[in-house]
N, C-alpha and C positions, 0 to 999 in steps of 0.2 A: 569427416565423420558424417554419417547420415542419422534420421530419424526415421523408424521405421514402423508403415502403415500395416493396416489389419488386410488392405485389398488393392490390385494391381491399379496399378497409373495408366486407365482406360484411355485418359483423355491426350495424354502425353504419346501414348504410342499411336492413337489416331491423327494425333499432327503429322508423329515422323512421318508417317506414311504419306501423307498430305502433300507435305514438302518433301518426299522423294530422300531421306538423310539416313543413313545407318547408324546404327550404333557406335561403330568404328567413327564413321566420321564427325557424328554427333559429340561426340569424346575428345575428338579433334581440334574441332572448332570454338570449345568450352573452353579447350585447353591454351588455345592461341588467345584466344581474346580475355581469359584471365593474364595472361604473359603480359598484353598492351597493357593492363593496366596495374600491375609490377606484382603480383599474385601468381605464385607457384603450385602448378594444379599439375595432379599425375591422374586423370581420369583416363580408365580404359573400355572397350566396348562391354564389359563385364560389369562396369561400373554403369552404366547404361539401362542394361539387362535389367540390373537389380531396380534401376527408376521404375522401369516402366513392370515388370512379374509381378516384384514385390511391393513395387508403390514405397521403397525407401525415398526421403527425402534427402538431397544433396543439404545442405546450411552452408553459412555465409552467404558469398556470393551468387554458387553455383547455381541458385534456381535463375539471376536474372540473367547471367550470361548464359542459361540454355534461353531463355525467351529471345534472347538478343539473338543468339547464331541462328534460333529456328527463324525468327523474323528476317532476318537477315538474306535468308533463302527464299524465304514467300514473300519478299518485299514491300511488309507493312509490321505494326506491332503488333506484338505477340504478349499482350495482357496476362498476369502469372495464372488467373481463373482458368484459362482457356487451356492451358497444359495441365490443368492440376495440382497446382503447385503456389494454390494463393496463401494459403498458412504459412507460407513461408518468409511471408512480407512480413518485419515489422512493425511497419507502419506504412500503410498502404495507399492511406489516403493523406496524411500529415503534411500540410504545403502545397497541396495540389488544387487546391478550393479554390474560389474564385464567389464570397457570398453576395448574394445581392443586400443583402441588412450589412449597415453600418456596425451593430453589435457583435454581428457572427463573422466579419472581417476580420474586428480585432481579436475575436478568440483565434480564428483562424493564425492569425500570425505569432500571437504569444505562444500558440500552440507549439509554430516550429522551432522558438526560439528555445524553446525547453527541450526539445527534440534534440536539438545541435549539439547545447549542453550536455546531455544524458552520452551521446554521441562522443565527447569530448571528452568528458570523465570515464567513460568506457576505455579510453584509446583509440575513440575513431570507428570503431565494431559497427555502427549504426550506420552512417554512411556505407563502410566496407560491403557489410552485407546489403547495401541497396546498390552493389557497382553494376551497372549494365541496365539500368532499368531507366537511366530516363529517355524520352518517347516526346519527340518534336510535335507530334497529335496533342499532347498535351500543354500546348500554346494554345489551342484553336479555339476553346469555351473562353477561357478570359482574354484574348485579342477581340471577340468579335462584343463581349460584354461592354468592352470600354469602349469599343467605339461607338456602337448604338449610346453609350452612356457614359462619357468621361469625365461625370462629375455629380458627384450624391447635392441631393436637394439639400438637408443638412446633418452637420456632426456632432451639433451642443450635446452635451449629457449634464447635464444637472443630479447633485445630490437628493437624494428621498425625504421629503418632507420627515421629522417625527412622527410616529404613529402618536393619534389623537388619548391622551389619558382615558384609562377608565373609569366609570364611576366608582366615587370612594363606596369602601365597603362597610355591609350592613352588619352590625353584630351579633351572632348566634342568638338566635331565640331562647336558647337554654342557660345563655350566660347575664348574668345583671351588667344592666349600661352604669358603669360607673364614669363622671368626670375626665377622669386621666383617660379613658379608653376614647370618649367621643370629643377630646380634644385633640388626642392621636387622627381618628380618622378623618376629623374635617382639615388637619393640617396638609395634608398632602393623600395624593392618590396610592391607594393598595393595589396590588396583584398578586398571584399566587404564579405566575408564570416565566421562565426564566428567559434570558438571550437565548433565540432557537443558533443552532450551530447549523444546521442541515441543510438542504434543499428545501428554499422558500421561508426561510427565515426573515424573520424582518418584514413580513409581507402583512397587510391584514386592510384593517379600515382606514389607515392614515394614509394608504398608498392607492390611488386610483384604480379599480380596476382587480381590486388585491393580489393576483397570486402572477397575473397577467400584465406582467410588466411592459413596460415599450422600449423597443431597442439600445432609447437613448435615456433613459431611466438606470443610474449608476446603483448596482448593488453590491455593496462588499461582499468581499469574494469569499474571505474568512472570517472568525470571531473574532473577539477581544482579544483573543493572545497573539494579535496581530498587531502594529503600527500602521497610520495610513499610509506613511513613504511608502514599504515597498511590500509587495506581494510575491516576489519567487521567494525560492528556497535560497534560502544564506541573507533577503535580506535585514538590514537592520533596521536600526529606528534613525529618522534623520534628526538635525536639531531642531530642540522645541519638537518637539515631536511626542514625548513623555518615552517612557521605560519599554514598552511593550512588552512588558513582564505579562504571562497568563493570571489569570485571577483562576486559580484551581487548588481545592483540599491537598496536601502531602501526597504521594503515592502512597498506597494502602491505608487512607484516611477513614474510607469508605465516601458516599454520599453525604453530602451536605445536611445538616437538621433541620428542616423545616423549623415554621414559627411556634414558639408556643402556642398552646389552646388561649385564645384571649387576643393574641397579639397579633397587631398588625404588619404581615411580613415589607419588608424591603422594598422598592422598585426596583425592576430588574435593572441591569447593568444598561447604558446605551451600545448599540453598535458605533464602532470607530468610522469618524467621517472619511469619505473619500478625499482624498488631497487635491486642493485646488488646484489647478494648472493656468502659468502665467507666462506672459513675453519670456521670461528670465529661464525659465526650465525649460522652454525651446529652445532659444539661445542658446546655453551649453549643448543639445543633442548637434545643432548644427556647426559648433564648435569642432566636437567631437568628428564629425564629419568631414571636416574640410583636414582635420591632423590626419583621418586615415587616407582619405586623397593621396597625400603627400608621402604618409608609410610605404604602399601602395607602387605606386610607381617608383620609390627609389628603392624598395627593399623587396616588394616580390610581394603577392598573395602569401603567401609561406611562412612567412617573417611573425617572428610572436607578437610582434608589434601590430600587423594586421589582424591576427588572432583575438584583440582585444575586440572587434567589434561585435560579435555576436554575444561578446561577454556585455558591451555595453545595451547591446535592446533588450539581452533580458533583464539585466540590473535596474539600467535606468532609464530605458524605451517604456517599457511594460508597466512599472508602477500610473506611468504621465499618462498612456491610453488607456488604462482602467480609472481614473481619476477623474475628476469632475472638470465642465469647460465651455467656454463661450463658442460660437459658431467659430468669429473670428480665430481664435486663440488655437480650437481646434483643425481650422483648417492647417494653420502651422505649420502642429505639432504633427499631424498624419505627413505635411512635408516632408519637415525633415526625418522624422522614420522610414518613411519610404528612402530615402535617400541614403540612410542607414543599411536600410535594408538589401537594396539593388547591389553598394559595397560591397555587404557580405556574400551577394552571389555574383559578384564579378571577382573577387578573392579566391571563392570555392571555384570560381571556372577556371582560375589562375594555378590553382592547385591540381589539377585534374577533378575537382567531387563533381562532374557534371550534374549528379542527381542531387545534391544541395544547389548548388547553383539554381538549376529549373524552379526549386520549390522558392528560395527565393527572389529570384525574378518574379515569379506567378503574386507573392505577397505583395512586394514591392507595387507594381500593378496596381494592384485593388487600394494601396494605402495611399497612392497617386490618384488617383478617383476621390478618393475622403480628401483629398488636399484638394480638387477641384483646382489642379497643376496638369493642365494638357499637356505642353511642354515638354514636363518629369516625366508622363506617362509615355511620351512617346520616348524619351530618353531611356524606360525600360523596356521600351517594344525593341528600340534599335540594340540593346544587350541581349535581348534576346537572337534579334536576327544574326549577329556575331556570333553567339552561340551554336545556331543552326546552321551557320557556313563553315566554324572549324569542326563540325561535326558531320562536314559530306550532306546536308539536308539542304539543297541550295534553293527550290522550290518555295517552301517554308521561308528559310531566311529573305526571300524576296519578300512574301506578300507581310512578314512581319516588318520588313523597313516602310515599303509600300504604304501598311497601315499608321506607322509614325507620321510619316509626309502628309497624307491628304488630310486627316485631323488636326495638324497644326499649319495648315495655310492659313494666312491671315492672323494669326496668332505667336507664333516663334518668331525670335528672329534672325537675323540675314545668317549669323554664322550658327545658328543652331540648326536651320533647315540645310546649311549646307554641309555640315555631317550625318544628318539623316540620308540625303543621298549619295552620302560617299558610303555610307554602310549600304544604301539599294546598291551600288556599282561593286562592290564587293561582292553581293550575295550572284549577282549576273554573271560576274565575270568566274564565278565558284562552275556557275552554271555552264559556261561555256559560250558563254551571245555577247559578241564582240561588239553587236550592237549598241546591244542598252547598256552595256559596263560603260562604253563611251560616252551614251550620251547621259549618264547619270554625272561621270565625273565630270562632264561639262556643265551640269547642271552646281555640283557642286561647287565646281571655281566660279562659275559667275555669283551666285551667294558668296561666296568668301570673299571676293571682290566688293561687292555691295557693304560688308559690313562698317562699321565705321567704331572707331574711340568714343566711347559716353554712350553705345548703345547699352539698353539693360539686359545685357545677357547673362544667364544665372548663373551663379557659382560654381556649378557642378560640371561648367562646362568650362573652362582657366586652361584646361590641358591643347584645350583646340588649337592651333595656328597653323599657318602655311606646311609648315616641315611636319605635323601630324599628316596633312591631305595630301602630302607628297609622300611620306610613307605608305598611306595605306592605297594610291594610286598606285606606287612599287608592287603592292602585292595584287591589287589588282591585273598587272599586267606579265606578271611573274605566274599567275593563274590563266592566262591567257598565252603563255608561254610566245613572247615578244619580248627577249633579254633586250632591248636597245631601249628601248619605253622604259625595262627596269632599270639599268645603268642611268638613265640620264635623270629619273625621280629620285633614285636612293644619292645618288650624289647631293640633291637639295637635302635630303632628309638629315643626311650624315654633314652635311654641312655645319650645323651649330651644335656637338652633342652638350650636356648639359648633367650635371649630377644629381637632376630632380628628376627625370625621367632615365633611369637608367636600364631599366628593364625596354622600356622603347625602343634605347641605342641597341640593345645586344639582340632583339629582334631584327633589327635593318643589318645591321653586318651580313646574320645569315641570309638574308633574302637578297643584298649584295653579292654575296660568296657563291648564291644559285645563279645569278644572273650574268657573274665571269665565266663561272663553269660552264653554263648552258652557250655562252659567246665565244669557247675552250679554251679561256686564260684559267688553267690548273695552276699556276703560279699566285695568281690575283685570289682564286679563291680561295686557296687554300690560308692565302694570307688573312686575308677577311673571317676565314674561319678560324683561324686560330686568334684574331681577337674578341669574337664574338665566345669565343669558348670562356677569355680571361671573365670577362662580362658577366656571362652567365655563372662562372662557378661565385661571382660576389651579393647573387642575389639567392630568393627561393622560389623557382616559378619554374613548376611543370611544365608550362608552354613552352618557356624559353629552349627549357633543356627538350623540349620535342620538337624545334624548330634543329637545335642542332643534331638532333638524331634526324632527321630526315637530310640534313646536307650529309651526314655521313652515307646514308644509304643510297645518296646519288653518286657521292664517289666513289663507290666498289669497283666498278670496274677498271680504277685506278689504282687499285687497294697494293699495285706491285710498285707504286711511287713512291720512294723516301719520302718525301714532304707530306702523303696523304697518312703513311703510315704513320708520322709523326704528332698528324693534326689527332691521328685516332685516340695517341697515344694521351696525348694533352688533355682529350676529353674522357679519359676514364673513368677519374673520379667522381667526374660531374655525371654520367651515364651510369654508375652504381650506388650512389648515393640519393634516397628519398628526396624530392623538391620538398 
């Protein structure tokens, strides 16, 4: 279905022309790169026509897969503004931030954490209609922030002082001062003013500066019909916490009745304090982090068990970084969320959502900065450059490994620098320079070599060993298309599989299964491939199953072999069934 404007799509037929594309083919191309990402589009050059005369609008995905196929053609991105077609975004800018304020970071991230959810409870519609629009350009603002700057001066937020009592009140000149009235008022302070709910509530003379808070100045976000625990929607009150019932009249009560004439009204309610944050509420986020590690690689980005993470930053990420907190305590806490965070876009990139992934990578990022964790940051530079090597951007993924490495010399260590350059020999070898893929991954074995038992290497890094660097040297030279270099790494790789990594194993088969073929043992590959199939059909990971859709498309010209027809046939179900 389309929405349709008052006046033609000036801007969208000024591109085609641009880029040289017809209508026909424009339809074409919408239509294929809807298919890659399992979306069933019958757009025709009529359907086209109607973009551009009538200024209809395509929905769902279709505006970003025409920016994608037009970009595609001018070989750069194609921002939805520039065609005409920026109402079309949802949420256009939600995850893409990169702020320099500590304050505006965490809205920035709680922001996409609500996104995801809204996304989620939709059935996904949010992501869907952002398919085709993430844009490798959109690394370049927050890669070069963190580097000039990969670590805020500070993150403490401290609770708001009380605002300062008012003067007790004076009693109407019309009314006689009796005893009970001026032992009332000296007992405690009057006001006539209630809890502001609003914008800038809570603000006044008790708060420096009044209405002009400082970044790190915690202001609850809600009223009273709130608890401090949690602040999204659904959650509840934690213990000791009280009821967080509203204090509000019946519906159709009306307004509340002021004081009688004479009497001195109420003090207003207090605002609910922000919840302190301590070692122990970190501790479980980083709990929680190390279980979905382990989800993760044995069950697939996919798996509802990985699903749980996005459910946990905003349950119980969000309440801890809107809460009150020591420098120390905060540096942490922004850790481990960041940490959190990067998960849920190494998940989303696991799932195919490229365009979630990017936006959380970009968070992760910036919450790696509030941790003043070099390290972590470049741990999400290198998931980035990953990202822009399975996505054909091999330029990009260089200079995003590139930028891991030179901000953590002297500071990483031995095996953590030596996956950062196995991610640069990747992104090289994506590239085609047989040179530098070599001398990275020489770079990275002598690191891996250096490392030692008792070094402090961070948790987040458990998965690395020998047979990870021999795998991803396999694809390195499988990308460089040298099957003998690939046979003799995946052999190491496949050498220990292991039930904790199983999505790992069912990527090496196939990259094994290309490296017989391509050496023309169709027997050996075929074998390989039909275990990599059992493999994959045990987890939920888009990648996997697009690893073994592309060994399929290299066996076609086989397609008249029993044995290939057989492999095709074993992978059916896994090639029509959603990852």
């Amino acid at each position: 279905m389309s929405r349709e404007l008052r006046e033609p799509n000036e801007k969208l037929g000024a591109v085609l022309a641009l880029a040289g594309i017809s209508n026909a083919g424009l339809a074409r191309r919408v239509n294929d790169l809807g298919a890659q990402r399992g979306l069933t589009l019958r757009y025709d050059k009529t359907s086209v026509a109607r973009w551009v005369s009538k200024g209809m609008v395509p929905q769902g995905a279709a505006p970003h897969l025409i920016a994608a196929a037009i970009g595609a053609k001018l070989g750069r991105p194609v921002p939805l503004h520039e065609i005409g077609l920026a109402d079309a975004d949802p949420a256009p800018e939600v995850g893409l931030g990169f702020p320099r304020d500590v304050g505006a970071a965490v809205r920035s991230a709680t922001d996409l954490y609500r996104l995801d959810l809204a996304g989620r409870r939709g059935g996904g519609g949010i992501w869907q209609s952002l398919a085709g629009s993430f844009s490798v350009s959109a690394y370049a603002t927050p890669a070069s922030r963190w580097l000039i700057s990969p670590a805020d001066s500070s993150v403490a937020r401290e609770a708001p002082q009380p605002p300062a009592p008012p003067p007790p009140a004076s009693p109407s000149p019309s009314m006689p001062t009796s005893p009970s009235t001026a032992a009332t008022a000296s007992a405690g302070p009057a006001s006539t003013t209630t809890t502001g709910t609003g914008t800038g509530a809570g603000t006044g003379a008790g708060v420096p500066g009044g209405s002009d808070l400082s970044p790190t100045t915690v202001v609850p976000a809600r009223p009273v019909t709130e608890t401090h625990r949690g602040t999204g929607p659904g959650a509840g009150p934690g213990p000791g916490h009280g009821s967080g019932q509203p204090h509000s009249p019946a519906p159709g009560a009306g307004p509340a009745p002021g004081p009688a004439p004479g009497q001195v009204p109420a003090p207003a309610l207090p605002e609910p304090s922000p919840q302190r944050v301590g070692h122990s509420d970190v501790a479980k986020l980083r709990e929680a982090a190390e279980d979905a590690r382990r989800w993760d690689s044995k069950y697939g980005g996919g798996d509802w068990r990985s699903s749980m993470v996005p459910e946990c930053l905003r349950v119980d990420a969000t309440p801890l970084l809107l809460g009150s907190y020591s420098d120390e305590v905060g540096r942490a806490l922004f850790g481990a969320t960041a940490e959190l965070t990067r998960l849920a876009g190494w998940m989303a990139f696991d799932t195919g959502q490229q365009e979630a992934a990017q936006r959380y990578y970009i968070q992760a990022l910036r919450l790696a900065r509030a941790a003043a964790d070099v390290p972590l940051g470049g741990y999400v530079l290198a998931s980035m450059s990953l990202q822009a090597t399975y996505r054909d951007f091999a330029d990009e993924a260089v200079d995003l490994a590139q930028a891991a490495v030179e901000r953590n010399r002297g500071l990483a260590t031995a095996r953590t620098m030596s996956f950062f350059r196995l991610v640069e020999a990747r992104a090289h070898a994506k590239a085609g320079d047989p040179q530098a893929a070599g001398a990275a991954l020489r770079a990275a074995e002598g690191w891996l070599e250096r490392s030692r038992e008792g070094d402090p290497d961070p948790s987040w890094l458990g998965f690395y060993s020998y047979d990870r660097f021999a795998a991803d040297a396999a694809e390195c030279y499988r990308d460089l298309k040298l099957p003998r270099q690939v046979r003799r790494f995946t052999e190491q790789a496949l050498s220990r599989p292991t039930e904790e990594y199983v999505r790992s194993h069912g990527l090496r088969l196939v990259v094994s299964a290309v490296a017989e073929l391509e050496s023309g043992n169709l027997d050996a590959a075929c074998a390989q491939g039909a275990r990599a199939v059992e493999v994959a059909g045990r987890i939920s990971s888009a990648r996997t199953t697009e690893y073994v859709r592309d060994l399929l498309h290299r066996l076609e010209p086989y397609g008249d072999e029993p044995r290939v027809a057989e492999l095709r046939e074993r992978a059916r179900p896994l090639l029509v069934t959603p990852a």
